[in-house]
C-alpha positions in Angstrom: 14.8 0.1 -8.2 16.4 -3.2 -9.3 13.6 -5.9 -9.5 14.8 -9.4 -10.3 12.7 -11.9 -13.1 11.6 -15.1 -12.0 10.0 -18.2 -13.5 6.2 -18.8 -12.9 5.0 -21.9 -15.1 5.4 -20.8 -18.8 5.8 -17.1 -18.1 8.1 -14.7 -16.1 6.8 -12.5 -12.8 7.9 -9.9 -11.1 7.3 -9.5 -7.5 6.4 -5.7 -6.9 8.1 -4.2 -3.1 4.7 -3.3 -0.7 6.0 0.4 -0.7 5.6 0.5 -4.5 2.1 -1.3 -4.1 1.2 0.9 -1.2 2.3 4.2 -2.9 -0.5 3.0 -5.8 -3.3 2.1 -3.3 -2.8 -1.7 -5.1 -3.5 -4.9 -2.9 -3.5 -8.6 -4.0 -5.9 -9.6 -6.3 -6.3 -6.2 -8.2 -5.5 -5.8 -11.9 -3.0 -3.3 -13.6 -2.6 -2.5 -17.0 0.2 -3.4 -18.9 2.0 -0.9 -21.5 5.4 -1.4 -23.6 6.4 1.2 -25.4 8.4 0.8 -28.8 11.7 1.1 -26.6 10.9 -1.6 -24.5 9.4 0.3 -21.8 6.7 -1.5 -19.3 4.4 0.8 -17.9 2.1 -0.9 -15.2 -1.0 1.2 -14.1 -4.2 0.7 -12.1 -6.9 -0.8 -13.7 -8.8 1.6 -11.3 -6.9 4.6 -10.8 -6.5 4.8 -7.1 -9.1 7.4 -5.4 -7.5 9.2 -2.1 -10.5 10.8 -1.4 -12.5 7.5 -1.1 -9.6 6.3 0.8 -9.3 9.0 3.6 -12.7 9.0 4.2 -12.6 5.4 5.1 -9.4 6.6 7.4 -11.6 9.1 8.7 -14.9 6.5 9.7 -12.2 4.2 11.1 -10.4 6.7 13.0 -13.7 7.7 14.4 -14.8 4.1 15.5 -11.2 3.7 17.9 -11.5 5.1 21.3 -9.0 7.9 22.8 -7.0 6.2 25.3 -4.9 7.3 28.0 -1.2 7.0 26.4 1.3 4.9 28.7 3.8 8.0 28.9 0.5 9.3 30.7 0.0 6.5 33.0 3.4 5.8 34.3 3.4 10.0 35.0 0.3 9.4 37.2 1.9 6.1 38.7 5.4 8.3 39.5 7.0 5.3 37.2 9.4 7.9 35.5 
């Protein structure tokens, strides 16, 4: 993936796609830790390494708190809409 550099103030930024952000369980205002390696390399990590246990039982106690509801393809079969 091509990402492009851009000025902010005195340094340069890039802007990270939400899949990549997403696929490291990063949102704004977290930090990352920057590596380069003697090949000019940058390695961004976590700060806090991204824990998918933590994060599907708070799926889990959300998915529990939203009511079952009749689906529509449901409804409109009771209704004869189809």
């Amino acid at each position: 993936m091509k990402l492009q550099l851009s000025k902010w103030g005195n340094s340069l930024a890039v802007r990270l796609p939400v899949e990549c952000t997403r696929a490291a369980g990063l949102k704004e205002g977290d930090t990352v830790e920057a590596e380069v390696s003697p090949v000019g390399e940058i390695k961004l990590t976590p700060a806090h390494p991204f824990d998918k246990a933590a994060f599907l039982e708070r799926l889990l106690k959300l998915h529990a708190k939203m009511p079952m509801t009749t689906t529509t393809v449901e409804m409109m079969r009771r209704e004869d809409r189809y």
